[in-house]
N, C-alpha and C positions, 0 to 999 in steps of 0.2 A: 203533584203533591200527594204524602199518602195521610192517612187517620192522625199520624202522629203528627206529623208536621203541620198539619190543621188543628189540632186537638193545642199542640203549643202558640201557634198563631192566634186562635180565639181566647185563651188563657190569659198572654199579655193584654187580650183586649179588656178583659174581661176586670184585672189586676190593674190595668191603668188609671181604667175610669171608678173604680171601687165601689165595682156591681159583686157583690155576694155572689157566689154560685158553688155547685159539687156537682164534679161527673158522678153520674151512677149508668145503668143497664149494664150491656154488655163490654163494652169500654170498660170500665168497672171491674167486671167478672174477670175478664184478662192481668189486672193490678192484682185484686185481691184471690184468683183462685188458676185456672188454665187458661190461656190463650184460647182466644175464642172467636169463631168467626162474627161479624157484625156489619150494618149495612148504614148503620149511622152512627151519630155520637150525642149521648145523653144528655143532657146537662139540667141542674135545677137550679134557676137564679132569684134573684130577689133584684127586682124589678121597679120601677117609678116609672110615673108617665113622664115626669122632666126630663130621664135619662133615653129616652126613646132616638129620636132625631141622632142625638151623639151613638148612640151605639150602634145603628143602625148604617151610619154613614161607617163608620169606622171597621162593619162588618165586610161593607160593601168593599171599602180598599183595597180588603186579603187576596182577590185574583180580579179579572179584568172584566169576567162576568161574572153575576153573581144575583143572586134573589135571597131580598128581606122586604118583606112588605110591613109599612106601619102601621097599615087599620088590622091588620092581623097583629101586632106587636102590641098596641091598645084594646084590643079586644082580649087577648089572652092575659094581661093585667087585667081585667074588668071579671075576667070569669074562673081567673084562678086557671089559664090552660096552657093549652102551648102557643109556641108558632116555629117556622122553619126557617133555620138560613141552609141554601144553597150555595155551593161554590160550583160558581159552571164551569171554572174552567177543567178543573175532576168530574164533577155530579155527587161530589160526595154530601150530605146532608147531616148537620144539625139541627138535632130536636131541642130547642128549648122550653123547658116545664115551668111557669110558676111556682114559687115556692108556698103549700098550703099556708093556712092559718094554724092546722091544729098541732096540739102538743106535741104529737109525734116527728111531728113537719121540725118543730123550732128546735126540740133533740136533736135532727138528725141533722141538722146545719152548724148544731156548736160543736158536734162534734168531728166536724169536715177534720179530714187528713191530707195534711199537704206531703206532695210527691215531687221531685227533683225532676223532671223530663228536660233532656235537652238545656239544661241549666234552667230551666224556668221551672217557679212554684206550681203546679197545677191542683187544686184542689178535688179531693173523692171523698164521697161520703166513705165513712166507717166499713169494715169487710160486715159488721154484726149489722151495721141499720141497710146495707146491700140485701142482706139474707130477708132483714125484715122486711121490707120492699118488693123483693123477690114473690116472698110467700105472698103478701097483700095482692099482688098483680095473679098470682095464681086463685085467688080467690076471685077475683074479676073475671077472668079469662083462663083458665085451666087448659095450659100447655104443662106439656113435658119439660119443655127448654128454661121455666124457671125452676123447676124441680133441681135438673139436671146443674142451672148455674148455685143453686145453692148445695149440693153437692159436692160441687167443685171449690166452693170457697171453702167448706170445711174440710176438704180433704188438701188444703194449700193452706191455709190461717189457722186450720181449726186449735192447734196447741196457743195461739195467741189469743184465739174468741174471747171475749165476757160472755160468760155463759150468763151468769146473773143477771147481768142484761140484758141479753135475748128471752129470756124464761120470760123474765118480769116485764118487758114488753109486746111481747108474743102473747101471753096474757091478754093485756089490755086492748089490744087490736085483734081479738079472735085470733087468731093462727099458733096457738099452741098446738093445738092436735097435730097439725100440720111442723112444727117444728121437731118436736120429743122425738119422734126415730131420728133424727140426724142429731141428737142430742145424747141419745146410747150407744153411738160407735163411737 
């Protein structure tokens, strides 16, 4: 199995049972800007504890071995985090993120973009709330490689960006200073 073929296998799971979710990270960055290398696959859902069991089992089906654990699946509903699935029989791994509360969080989910893969809808956040994202993760942890992916989106989307959008939310979440050079080329 590679990224893709897992990334569409968890989608229908994802689209059957009608769990909300959007790829972003580096997945992401390969849709909205260069192919890029990546060692997992993003995902941000919106999650219930009712939907736990079902999803979980349903994860588990995709290969023969496989790791979701549930007190890790109720724990990252409870504190707003993640948790992992594994596919063992690749080792390839999903991160899945809670979806926040706040305003930015509930922007960046209505504005989910559905993507054709393999005939199936796959949903991504937005290339503009990717960049926002990007930036906010560089303010946590200041690596190059979100620089660099936000780079990449604007030198692939950039004639499509809202800028307006990004400005005015860039803004509000601190990371203007950090957006405006990639805002004059």
């Amino acid at each position: 199995m590679d990224f893709q073929k897992l990334l569409v296998s968890v989608a229908k799971i994802l689209n059957k049972h009608g769990i909300p979710y959007a790829v972003t990270g580096g997945y992401a960055v390969s849709i909205w800007g260069r192919p890029r290398a990546t060692f997992d696959i993003d995902i941000v859902i919106e999650l219930f504890q009712q939907q736990i069991s079902e999803l979980a089992d349903a994860l588990r089906s995709v290969a023969k071995v496989s790791y979701v654990d549930e007190n890790m699946m109720l724990e990252a509903i409870r504190r707003r985090g993640e948790f992992n699935f594994i596919h063992g029989d690749s080792g390839m791994k999903v991160d899945f993120w809670m979806r926040k509360g706040d305003p930015f969080s509930r922007m960046e989910f209505q504005r989910r973009v559905p993507v054709k893969i393999e005939g199936v809808k796959v949903y991504f956040v937005s290339p503009e709330d990717l960049i926002l994202s990007k930036l906010r993760w560089y303010q946590i942890t200041p690596s190059s490689r979100q620089l660099e992916d936000v780079e990449s989106v604007f030198k692939i989307s950039g004639k499509q960006l809202d800028r307006t959008y990004l400005a005015s939310w860039a803004k509000k979440l601190k990371v203007f200073s950090l957006l405006s050079p990639f805002l004059k080329k």
